[in-house]
N, C-alpha and C positions, 0 to 999 in steps of 0.2 A: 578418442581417436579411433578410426574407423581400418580396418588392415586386410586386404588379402594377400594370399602369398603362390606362387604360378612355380612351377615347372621353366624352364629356360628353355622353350618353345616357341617358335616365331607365334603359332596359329595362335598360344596363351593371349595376345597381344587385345584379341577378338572380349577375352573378358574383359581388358583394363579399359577398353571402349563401351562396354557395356556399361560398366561401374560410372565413369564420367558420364555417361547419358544419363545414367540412373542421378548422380547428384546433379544433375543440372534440372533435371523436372524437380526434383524433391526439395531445390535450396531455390528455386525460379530462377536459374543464373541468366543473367543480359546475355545476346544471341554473342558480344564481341569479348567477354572475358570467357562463356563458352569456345568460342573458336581456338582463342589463344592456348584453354588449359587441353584444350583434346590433341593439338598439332605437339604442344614442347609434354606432355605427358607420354604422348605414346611416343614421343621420340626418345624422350631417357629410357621409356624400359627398353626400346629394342635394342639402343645402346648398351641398355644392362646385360639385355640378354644374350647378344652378340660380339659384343667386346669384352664386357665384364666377365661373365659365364663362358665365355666361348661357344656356345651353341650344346654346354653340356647340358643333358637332359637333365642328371641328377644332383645339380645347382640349381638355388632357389633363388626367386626375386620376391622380395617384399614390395608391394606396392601399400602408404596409408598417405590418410588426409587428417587435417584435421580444419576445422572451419572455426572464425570467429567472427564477431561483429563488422568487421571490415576486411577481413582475409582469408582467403583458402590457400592453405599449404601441403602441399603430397611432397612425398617422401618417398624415394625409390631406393631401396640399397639391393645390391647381388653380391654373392659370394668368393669372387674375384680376389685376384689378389693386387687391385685398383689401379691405381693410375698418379703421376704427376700433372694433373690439369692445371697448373702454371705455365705448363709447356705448349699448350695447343697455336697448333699457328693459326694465322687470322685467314679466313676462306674466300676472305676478297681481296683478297695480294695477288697482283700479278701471275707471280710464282707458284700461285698455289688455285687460281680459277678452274684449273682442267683438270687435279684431283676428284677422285668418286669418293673419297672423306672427309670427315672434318666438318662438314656444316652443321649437323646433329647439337652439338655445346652451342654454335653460335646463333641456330634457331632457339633452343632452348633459352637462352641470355636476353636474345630481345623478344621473345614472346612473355615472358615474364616480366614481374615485376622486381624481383630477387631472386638469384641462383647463389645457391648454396652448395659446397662441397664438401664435404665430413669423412673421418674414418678412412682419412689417404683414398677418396675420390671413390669411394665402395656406392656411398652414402651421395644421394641430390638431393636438394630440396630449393624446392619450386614453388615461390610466393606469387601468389593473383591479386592483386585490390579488387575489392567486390565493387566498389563506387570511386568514378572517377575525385 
């Protein structure tokens, strides 16, 4: 399993794109499970780092992957002290379309293939099928 670990810094965000560019030449990812892991990745950590961390500097985000025959899984945890994500309202309700939050889990959910919560919601992890 492959791990870096960022500062709770928006600009940090610039490395977690780096890193997914980096495994997407080095694992040859399809241009569409590309697309998927680079949009719900960088969107949990900024969620990590801006909900989770609160924008404290001196809170860490782990970002890892790990890769297998048929799946890539990353793993975001931050140092927060998490969340009830049972609770998230759905961001195509009526009631909730003209909210500026909240879409973040439910791009994460369907750009993936499994979304995982762990460690009272600290903890993501975000399964890709490598082949359809």
């Amino acid at each position: 399993m492959e791990k870096i670990v960022i500062n709770s810094d928006i600009q940090n965000i610039n490395t977690v794109e780096k890193l997914i560019d980096d495994i997407s030449v080095k694992f040859d990812l399809h241009a569409d499970v590309y697309g998927k892991l680079s949009l719900a990745v960088v969107e949990g950590v900024n969620n990590a780092i801006v909900h989770g961390n609160k924008l404290n500097h001196d809170l860490l985000v782990s970002v890892s992957y790990k890769l297998t025959e048929t799946k890539l899984i990353f793993s975001i945890e931050d140092s927060g002290s998490g969340f009830d994500f049972t609770t998230i309202p759905d961001p195509t309700l009526p009631e909730n379309i003209e909210k500026s939050h909240g879409r973040g889990i439910f791009l994460m959910k369907h750009l993936s293939d499994e979304l995982d919560f762990e460690n009272e919601g600290r903890l993501v992890k975000l399964t890709f099928n490598l082949h359809d």
